[in-house]
Wavefront OBJ file of the C-alpha trace (Angstrom):
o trace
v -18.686 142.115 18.389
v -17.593 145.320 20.331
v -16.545 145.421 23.852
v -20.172 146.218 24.777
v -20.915 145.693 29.017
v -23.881 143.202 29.737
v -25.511 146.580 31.166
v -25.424 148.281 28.310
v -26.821 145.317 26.199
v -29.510 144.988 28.791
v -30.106 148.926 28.023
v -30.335 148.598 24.553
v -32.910 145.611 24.674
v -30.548 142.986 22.927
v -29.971 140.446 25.638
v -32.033 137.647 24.240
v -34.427 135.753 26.195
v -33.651 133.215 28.448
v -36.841 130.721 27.646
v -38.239 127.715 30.181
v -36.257 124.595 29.150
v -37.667 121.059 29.341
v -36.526 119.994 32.901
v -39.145 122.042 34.648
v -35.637 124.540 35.507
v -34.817 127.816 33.891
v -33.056 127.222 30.863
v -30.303 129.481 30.754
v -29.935 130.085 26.914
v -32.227 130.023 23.823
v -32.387 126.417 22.330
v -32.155 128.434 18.780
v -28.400 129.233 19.181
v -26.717 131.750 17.307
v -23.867 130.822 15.489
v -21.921 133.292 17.232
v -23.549 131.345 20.456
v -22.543 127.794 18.966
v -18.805 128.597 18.945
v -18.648 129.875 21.988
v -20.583 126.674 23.643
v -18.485 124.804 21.099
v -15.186 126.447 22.447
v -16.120 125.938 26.114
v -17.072 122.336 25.782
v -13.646 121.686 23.651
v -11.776 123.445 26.681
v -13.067 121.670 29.255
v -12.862 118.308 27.650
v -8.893 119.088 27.139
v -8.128 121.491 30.167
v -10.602 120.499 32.663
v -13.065 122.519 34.009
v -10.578 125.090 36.081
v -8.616 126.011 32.650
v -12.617 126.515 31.556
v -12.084 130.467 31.661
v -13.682 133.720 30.288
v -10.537 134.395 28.513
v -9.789 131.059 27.316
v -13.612 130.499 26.114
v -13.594 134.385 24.190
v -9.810 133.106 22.837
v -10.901 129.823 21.819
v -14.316 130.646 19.800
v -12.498 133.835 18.831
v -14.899 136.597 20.224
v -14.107 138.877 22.968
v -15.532 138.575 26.749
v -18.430 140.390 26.257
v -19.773 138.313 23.890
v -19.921 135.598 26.461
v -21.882 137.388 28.418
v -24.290 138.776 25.593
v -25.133 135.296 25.137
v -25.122 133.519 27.995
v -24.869 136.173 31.184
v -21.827 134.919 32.185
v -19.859 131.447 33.218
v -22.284 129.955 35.453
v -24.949 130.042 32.914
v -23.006 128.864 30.469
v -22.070 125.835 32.459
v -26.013 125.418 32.702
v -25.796 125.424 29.085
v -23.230 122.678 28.805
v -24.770 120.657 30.543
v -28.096 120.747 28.898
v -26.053 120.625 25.826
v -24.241 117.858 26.329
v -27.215 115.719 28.213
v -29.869 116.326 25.466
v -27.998 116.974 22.330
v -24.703 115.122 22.726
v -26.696 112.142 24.156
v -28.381 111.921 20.501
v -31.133 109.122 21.556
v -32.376 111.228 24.460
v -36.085 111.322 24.240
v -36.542 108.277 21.634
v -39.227 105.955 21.822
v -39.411 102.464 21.623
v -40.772 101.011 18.635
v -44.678 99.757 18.438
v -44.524 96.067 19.667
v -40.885 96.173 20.586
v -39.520 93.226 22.836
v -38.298 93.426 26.455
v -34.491 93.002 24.999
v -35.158 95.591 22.209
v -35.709 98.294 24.430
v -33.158 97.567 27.466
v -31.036 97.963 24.224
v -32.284 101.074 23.302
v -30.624 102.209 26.840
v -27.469 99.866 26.897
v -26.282 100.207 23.811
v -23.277 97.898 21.749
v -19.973 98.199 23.550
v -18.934 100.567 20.217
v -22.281 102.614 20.677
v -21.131 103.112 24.401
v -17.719 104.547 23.256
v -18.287 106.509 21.833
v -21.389 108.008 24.305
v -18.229 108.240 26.691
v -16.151 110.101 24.306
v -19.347 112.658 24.004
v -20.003 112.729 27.341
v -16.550 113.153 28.395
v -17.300 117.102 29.288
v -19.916 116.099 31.312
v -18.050 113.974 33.864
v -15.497 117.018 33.978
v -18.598 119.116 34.748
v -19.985 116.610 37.566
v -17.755 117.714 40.774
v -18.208 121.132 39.782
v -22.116 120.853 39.106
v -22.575 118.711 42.535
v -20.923 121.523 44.633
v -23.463 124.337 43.018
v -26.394 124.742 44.408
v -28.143 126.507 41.327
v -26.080 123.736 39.175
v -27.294 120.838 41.699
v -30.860 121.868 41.098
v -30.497 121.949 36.993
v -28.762 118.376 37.374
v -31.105 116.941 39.711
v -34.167 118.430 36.969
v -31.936 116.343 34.297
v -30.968 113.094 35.503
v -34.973 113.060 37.061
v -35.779 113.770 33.207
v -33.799 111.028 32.331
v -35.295 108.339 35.287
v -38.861 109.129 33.454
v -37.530 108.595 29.989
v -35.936 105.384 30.648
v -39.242 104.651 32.860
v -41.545 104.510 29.908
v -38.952 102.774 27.826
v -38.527 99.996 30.151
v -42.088 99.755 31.075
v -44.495 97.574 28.526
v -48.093 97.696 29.346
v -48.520 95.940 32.411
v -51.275 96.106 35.409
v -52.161 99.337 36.466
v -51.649 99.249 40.540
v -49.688 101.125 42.953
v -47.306 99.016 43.463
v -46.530 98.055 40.074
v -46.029 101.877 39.279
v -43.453 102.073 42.359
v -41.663 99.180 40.516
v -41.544 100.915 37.419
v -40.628 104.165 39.063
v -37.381 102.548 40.270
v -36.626 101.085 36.627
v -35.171 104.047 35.091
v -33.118 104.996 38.241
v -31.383 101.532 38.269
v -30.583 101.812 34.411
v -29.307 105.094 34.838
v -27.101 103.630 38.236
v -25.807 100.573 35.945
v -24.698 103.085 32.969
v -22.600 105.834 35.206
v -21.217 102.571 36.696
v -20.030 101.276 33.525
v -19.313 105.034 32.147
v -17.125 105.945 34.957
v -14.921 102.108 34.632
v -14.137 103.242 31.683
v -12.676 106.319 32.408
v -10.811 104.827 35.068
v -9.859 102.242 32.750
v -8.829 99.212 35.323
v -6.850 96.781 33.328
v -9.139 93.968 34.319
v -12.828 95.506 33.626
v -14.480 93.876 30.844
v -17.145 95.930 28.849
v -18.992 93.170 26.801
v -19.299 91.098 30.206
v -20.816 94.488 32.216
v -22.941 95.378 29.806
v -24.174 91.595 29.061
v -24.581 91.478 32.983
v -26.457 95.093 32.629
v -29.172 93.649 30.060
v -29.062 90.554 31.483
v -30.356 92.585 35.242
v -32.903 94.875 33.436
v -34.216 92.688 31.630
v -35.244 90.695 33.848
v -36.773 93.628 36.113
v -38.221 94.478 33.288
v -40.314 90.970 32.845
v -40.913 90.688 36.654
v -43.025 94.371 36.201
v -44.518 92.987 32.848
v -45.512 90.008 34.967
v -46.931 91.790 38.000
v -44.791 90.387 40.910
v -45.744 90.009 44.486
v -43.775 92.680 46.396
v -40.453 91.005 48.344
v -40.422 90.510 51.719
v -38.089 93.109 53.633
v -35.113 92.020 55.175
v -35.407 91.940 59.553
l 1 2 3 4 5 6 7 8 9 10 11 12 13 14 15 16 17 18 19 20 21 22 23 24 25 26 27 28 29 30 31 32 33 34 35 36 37 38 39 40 41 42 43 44 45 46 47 48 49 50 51 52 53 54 55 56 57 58 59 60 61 62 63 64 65 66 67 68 69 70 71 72 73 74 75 76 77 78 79 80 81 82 83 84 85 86 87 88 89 90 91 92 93 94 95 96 97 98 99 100 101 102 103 104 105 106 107 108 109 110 111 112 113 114 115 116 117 118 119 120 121 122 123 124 125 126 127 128 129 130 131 132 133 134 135 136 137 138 139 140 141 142 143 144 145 146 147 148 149 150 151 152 153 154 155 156 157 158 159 160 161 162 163 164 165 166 167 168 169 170 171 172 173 174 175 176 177 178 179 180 181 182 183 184 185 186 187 188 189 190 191 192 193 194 195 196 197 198 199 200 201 202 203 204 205 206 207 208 209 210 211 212 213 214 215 216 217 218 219 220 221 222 223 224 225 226 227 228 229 230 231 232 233 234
C-alpha cells in the first residue's frame, strides 16, 4: 500500500464502512476483514500480548504486520479504533464459545460447564485472552473504550443469563434472580482468570473451579425452584 493520508482515502471513497456491531456500540471495523486488515489486528494483538499495551505503537503495529502507517489507518482510522477492534476481537472470536447455546434438555451441571470449563479448557482461554487483560487498564481509563466494554461484558451477563436459566416461573422476581446469574459467573471467572496470572504459589485451579460449579449450580437450582426472596440484612 502507498503512503496514502486517511484524507485522501476519505476523498477517494475507499475508507470502508464502519458497520453497527452486536453490542448495541459502533463497531469500529468491518467484521469481513481484509487480509491486509487481519495482519495488522494480528500484529497488534501479538504486540501487545509480548510488549504490553504502551510498546502497542503505530510503528511497531505497520513493522510487525509489515505495511506502512497509513494502512493502519485505511483500515481502522487510527489506534483507538483499533483497540476497539481488539477487543471485540478477542471477546467474540478469541473466546470461541461466545454465543453457544445449551443443548435441548441439557442438565443444570451441563450448562454451568458450558461457562466453567475443564481446568485445560480454562488455559488455555487465559492464554487467548491474555491481550485482553493487557487491554483492561487501558480500556477502563477511556471513556469511548469504557462504553464499548461496558456494551461487551453486558453482552456477555445476557448470554450467560439464558445459559444458566432453565425454564422456570415467569415472575418478577425470579427474572431479577436470573438477571444477577450471568453477572456472578462472569465475577467468579475474572476471579479465577486474574489468579492465574498472578500465579500465587498456593491457588488451586481444580478446587476454584469445583467451588465455582459447585456455587452456580446451586443458584442455578434455587431459580429453577422458584425461591422465596432472602430476608435483608438490618
Amino acid at each position: 500500500m502507498s503512503d496514502t493520508t486517511e484524507s485522501e482515502l476519505e476523498q477517494h471513497g475507499d475508507m470502508p464502512e464502519r458497520e453497527e456491531g452486536g453490542f448495541g456500540v459502533r463497531s469500529p471495523f468491518s467484521h469481513d476483514l481484509h487480509p491486509t486488515a487481519q495482519k495488522i489486528l494480528a500484529a497488534a494483538k501479538n504486540i501487545l500480548r509480548e510488549r504490553g499495551y504502551q510498546g502497542m505503537t503505530l510503528q511497531a503495529i505497520s513493522a510487525e504486520a509489515h505495511v506502512n502507517k497509513a494502512g493502519v489507518w485505511y483500515y481502522f482510522g487510527g489506534k483507538q479504533r483499533l483497540v476497539h477492534a481488539l477487543l471485540e476481537d478477542v471477546v467474540i472470536r478469541e473466546s470461541r464459545h461466545f454465543g453457544d447455546e445449551a443443548p435441548v434438555g441439557a442438565t443444570i451441571p451441563e450448562r454451568v460447564d458450558l461457562l466453567i470449563g475443564s481446568a485445560a479448557q480454562v488455559g488455555e482461554r487465559l492464554q487467548r485472552f491474555a491481550a485482553f487483560y493487557e487491554l483492561l487498564p487501558e480500556a477502563s481509563r477511556d471513556e469511548e473504550l469504557h462504553e464499548h466494554l461496558m456494551a461487551m461484558y453486558q453482552a456477555w451477563y445476557d448470554w450467560a443469563d439464558e445459559i444458566l436459566s432453565p425454564a422456570i416461573a415467569d415472575s418478577e422476581a425470579s427474572d431479577r434472580r436470573s438477571a444477577g446469574l450471568g453477572q456472578f459467573a462472569s465475577l467468579l471467572l475474572d476471579g479465577i482468570f486474574l489468579q492465574m496470572i498472578v500465579a500465587a504459589p498456593g491457588f488451586d485451579l481444580e478446587a476454584a473451579l469445583g467451588h465455582a460449579r459447585r456455587s452456580l449450580s446451586h443458584l442455578t437450582t434455587m431459580d429453577a425452584e422458584g425461591p422465596t426472596e432472602p430476608a435483608l440484612l438490618s
